[in-house]
N, C-alpha and C positions, 0 to 999 in steps of 0.2 A: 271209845265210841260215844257217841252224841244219841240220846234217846229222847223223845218228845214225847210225849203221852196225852197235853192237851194245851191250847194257845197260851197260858199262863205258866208252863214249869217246864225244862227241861234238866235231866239228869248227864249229867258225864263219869261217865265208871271205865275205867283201864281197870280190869279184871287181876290183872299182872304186869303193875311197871316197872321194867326192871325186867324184863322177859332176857335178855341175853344174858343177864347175871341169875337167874332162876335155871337156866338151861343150860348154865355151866356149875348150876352146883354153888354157888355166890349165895349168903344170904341177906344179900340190900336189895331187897324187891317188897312188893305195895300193893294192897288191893287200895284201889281209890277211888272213891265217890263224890260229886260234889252236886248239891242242888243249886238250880236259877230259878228265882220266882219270879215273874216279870221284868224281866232283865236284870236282875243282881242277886251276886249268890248269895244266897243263907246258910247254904248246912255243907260239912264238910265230913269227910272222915278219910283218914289214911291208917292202913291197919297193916304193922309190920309182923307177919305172922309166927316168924323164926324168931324174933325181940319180944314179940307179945308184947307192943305198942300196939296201942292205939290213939291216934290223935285225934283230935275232933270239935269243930266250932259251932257256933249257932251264932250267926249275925246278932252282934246287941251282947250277946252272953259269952263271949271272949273265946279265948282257946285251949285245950286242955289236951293231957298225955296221962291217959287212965284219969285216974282221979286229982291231978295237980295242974294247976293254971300254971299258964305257959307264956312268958315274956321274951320277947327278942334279946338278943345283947341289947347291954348298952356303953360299947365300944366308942368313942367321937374319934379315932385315926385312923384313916382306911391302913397305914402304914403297920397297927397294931394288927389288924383284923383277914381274919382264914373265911375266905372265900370259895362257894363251890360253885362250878361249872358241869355242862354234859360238851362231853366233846362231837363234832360229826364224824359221820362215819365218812371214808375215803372219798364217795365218788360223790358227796355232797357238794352243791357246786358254791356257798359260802364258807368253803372250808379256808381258802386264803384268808380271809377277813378274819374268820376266829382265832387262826395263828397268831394273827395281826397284834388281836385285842388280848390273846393271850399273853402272848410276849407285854405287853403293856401291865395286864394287871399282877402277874408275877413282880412284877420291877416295883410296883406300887403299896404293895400287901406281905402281909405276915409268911403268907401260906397260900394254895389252890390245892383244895380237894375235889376229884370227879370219883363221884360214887352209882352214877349207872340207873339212877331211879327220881328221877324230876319230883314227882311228889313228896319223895322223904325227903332229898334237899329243902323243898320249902317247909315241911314239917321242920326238918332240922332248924331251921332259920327263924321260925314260931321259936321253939324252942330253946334258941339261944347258942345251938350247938357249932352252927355256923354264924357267921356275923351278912354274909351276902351270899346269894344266887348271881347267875344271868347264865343265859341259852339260847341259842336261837334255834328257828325251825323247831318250835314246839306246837303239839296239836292240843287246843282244848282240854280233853279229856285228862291230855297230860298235868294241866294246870290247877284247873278249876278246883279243887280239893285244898291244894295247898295253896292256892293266892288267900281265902280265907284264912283259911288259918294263920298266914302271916299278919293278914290287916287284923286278926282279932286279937291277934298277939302286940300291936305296939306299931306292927313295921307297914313301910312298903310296898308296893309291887306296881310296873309299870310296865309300860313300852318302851322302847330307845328313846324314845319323844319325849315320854315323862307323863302321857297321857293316861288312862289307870282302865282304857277296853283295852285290858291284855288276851283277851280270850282268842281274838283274830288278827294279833299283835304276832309280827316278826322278830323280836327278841322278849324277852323276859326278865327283869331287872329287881329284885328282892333285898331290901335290908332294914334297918331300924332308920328314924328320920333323919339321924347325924350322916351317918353313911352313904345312905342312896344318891342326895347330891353331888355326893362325891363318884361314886360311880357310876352314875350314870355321863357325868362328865368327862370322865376316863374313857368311856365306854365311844362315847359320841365322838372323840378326837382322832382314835383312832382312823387311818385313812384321810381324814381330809387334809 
């Protein structure tokens, strides 16, 4: 959810993301927070409560997981590198498209991990744990925590475009600076 409290800040907190992996007993799920101050986010935190992570940025002041500074990979072969994904659910009507671009980035990469929780994907991808994201049909609230944390970490984060307003952005595109070019160019080919 999208909270505003006054013309200069708003906050985006998914209380539980990861809610279908929370409601089956899964423990990849997020409380997540991210603040905007006049249009760009500052403050971040994604809190894995079953891991007792916490990740957490401050524009300027980089990214962290508890008390350790937090770097992307630094992978240069999309060929080497494990990429994670959120998949749609059935009756989502981009669901061709993503098979599309699935089928593509599987053929391209090491590995595709879907772990069910947007924001710890892009923690992970802060962290180094992942080398790239992308998703599409994400809400704000889903993002804004972990696009920080990526950009504090080294990496990333766009639109399909390449554009960096990913907050009301149709896909989502995460990785260290080697990489992203490369997927997002994968990403774009698809379909046309």
């Amino acid at each position: 959810m999208c909270l505003r409290k006054d013309k200069s800040h708003r906050w985006y907190v998914d209380p539980i993301d990861g809610t279908t992996n929370f409601m089956h007993g899964i423990p990849q799920f997020a409380i997540s927070i991210g603040l905007e101050r006049e249009g760009q986010l500052v403050a971040a935190v994604v809190f894995a409560p079953v891991l007792d992570e916490m990740f957490w940025a401050e524009k300027g002041g980089g990214a962290w997981l508890n008390d350790r500074r937090l770097r992307v990979a630094g992978r240069k072969r999309l060929s080497a590198a494990v990429i994670a994904t959120g998949i749609p659910v059935a009756d989502w009507p981009g669901q061709e498209r993503y098979l599309a671009e699935l089928a593509a980035v599987m053929k391209a990469v090491s590995g595709v991990r879907r772990f069910g929780a947007a924001s710890l994907d892009l923690a992970y991808v802060a962290a180094g744990r992942f080398d790239g994201f992308w998703e599409r049909g994400l809400k704000p609230w889903d993002i804004a925590a972990g696009t920080l944390l990526v950009r504090e970490a080294g990496g990333l984060v766009t639109d399909e475009t390449g554009s960096h307003e990913v907050l009301s952005a149709q896909a989502t595109i995460a990785a260290n600076v080697d990489l992203h070019p490369e997927l997002l160019k994968l990403l774009a080919g698809v379909g046309t």
